[in-house]
C-alpha positions in Angstrom: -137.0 -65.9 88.7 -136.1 -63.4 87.0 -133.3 -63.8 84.6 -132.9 -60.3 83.5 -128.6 -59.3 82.9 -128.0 -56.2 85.0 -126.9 -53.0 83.3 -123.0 -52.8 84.1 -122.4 -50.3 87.2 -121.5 -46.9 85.6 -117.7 -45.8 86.2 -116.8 -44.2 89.1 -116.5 -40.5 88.6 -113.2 -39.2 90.0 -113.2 -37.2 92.8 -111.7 -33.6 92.4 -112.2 -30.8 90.2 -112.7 -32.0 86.4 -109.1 -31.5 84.4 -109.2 -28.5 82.3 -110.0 -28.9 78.8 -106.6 -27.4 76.9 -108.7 -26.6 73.7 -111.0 -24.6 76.0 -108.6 -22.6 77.9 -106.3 -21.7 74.5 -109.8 -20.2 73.1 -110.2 -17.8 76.2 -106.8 -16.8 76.6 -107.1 -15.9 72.6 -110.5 -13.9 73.0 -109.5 -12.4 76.1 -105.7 -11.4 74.4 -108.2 -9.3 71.5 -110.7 -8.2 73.7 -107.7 -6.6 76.0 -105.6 -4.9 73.3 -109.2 -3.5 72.2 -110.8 -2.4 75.1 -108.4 -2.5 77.6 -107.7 -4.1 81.0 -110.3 -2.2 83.0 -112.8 -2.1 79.8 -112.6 -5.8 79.5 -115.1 -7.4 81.5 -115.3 -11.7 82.4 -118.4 -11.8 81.0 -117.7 -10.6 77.3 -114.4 -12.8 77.3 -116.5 -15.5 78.3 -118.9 -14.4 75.8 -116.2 -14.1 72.7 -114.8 -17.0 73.8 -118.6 -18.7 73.8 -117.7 -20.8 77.4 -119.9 -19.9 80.8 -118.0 -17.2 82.8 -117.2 -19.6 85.5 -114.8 -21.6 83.6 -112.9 -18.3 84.0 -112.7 -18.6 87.4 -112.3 -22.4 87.2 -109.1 -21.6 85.3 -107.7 -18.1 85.6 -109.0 -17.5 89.3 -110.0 -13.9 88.3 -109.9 -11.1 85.1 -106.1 -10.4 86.9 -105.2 -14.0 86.3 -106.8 -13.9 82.9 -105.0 -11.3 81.9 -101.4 -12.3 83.6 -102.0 -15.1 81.1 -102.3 -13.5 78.3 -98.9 -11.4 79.2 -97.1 -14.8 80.1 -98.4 -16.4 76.9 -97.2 -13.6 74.8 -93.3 -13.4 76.5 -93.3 -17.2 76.0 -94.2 -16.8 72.3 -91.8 -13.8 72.0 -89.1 -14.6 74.0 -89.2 -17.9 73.7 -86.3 -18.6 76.5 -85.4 -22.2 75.4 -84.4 -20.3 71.8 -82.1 -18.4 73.7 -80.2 -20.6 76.1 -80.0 -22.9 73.3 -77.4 -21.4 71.0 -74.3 -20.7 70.7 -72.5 -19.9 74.3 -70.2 -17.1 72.8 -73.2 -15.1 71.6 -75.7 -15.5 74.4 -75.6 -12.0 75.3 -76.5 -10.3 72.2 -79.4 -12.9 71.7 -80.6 -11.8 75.4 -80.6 -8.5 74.2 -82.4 -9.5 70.8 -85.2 -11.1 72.6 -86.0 -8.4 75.3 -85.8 -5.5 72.0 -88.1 -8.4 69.8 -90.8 -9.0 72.5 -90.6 -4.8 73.6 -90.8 -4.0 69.7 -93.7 -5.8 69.0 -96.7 -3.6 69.0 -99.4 -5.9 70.5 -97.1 -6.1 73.5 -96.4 -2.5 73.8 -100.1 -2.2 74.1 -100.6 -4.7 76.7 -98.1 -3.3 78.7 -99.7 0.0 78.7 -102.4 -0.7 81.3 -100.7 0.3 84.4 -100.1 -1.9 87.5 -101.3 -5.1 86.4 -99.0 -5.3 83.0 -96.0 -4.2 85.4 -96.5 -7.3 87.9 -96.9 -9.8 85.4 -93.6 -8.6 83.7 -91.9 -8.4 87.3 -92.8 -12.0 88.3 -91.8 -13.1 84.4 -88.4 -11.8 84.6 -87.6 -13.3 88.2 -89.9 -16.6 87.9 -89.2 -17.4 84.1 -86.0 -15.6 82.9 -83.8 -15.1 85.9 -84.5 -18.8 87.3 -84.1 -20.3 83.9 -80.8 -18.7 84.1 -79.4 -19.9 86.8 -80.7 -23.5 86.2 -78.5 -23.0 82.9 -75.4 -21.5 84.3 -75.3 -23.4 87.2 -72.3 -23.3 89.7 -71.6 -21.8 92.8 -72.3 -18.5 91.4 -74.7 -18.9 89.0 -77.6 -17.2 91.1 -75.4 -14.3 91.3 -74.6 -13.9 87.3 -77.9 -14.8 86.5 -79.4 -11.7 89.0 -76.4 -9.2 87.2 -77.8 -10.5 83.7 -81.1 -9.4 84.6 -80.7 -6.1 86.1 -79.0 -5.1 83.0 -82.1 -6.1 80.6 -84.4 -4.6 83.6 -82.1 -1.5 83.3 -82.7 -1.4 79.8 -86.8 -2.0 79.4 -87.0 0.6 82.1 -85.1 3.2 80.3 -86.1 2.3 77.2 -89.6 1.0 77.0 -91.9 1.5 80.5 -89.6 5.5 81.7 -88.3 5.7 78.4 -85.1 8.2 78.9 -84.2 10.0 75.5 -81.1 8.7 74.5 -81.9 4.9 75.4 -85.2 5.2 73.6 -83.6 6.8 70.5 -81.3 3.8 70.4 -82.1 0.8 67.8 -82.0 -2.6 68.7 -79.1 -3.0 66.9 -77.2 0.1 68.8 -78.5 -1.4 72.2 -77.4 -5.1 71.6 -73.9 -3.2 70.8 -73.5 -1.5 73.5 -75.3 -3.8 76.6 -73.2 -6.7 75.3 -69.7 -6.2 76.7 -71.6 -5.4 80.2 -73.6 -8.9 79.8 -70.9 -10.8 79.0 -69.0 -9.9 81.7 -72.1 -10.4 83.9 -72.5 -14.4 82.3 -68.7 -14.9 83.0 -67.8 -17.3 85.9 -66.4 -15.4 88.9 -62.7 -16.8 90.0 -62.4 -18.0 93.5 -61.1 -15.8 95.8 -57.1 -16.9 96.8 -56.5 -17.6 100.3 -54.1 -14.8 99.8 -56.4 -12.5 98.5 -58.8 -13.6 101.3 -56.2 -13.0 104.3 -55.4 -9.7 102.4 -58.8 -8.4 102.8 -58.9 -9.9 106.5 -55.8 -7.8 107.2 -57.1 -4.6 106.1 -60.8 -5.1 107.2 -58.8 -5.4 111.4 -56.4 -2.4 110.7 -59.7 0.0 109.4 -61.5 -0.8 112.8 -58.5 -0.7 114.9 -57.9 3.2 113.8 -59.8 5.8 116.1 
């Protein structure tokens, strides 16, 4: 008989892609952030990211999807360090709108980022989907209300207005501005943009009822 103990069964492995290794994904986002601002978007191959960052190439893909999603990562990463949102929605009500301004001059200012945002298409998606998935719905969340979707959307057409002008078509006089003349000026418009709307009166409403019936009824 034999009265060998059995080795203890090996744990079952879980089903599903392995859980990405945070360590790992930092250190390619860092060596694909330098190769970029080096080389590039379109001189900035997967392979030498993977290579500076010392990982296979497929853990690119595993992560990022593609060099586009690498690189969308690097922008997010550097608007979150920049701009850092939470920062911003976290002070002092009555000054929200200059530190708005603040943060879109701070993160636009920085020359790293000015370089990133210099190569074409891809740097101007990446900002698109950050200002509507990251800054616009953070602002709502934090206004909330009935109208909060609507002051948040003013708030950021103003700041869009202003990296436009100033930054990605800069216009002369808004790019001659300094941060401190812009958060100056934009202020009294972003203010009025963060204020609550008042509800429309019934009288005001049957006002603009009236008027509406008498402009169709004339020939």
């Amino acid at each position: 008989m034999n009265n060998a103990v059995a080795a203890p069964a090996a744990p079952a492995r879980p089903r599903g892609r392995p859980r990405g290794n945070p360590p790992t994904r930092a250190s390619i986002v860092s060596a694909a952030r330098a190769l970029f601002l080096e080389r590039g978007y379109r001189g900035t191959t997967v392979r030498a990211v993977a290579g500076a960052a010392g990982v296979d190439p497929a853990l690119i893909a595993y992560h990022f999807g593609s060099k586009k999603g690498l690189f969308a990562e690097v922008m997010q990463v550097h608007c979150a360090e920049t701009l850092a949102v939470d920062e911003v929605l976290g002070g002092d009500p009555a000054t929200l709108a200059g530190r708005l301004v603040d943060a879109v001059t701070d993160l636009w200012e920085d020359a790293d980022f000015l370089q990133l945002t210099a190569q074409g298409y891809e740097a101007a998606e990446v900002i698109r989907e950050y200002l509507e998935s990251e800054l616009l719905a953070r602002l709502v969340e934090f206004l909330g209300g009935r109208d909060a979707t609507a002051r948040a959307t003013a708030v950021v057409t103003i700041l869009g207005g202003l990296i436009y002008t100033r930054y990605l078509n800069p216009l002369p006089t808004p790019a001659a501005l300094t941060p401190s003349e812009a958060r100056h000026m934009l202020t009294p418009a972003l203010q009025a943009a963060l204020a609550p709307r008042p509800p429309r009166t019934t009288a005001a409403t049957g006002r603009i009822r009236r008027s509406a019936r008498g402009s169709s009824a004339r020939p």
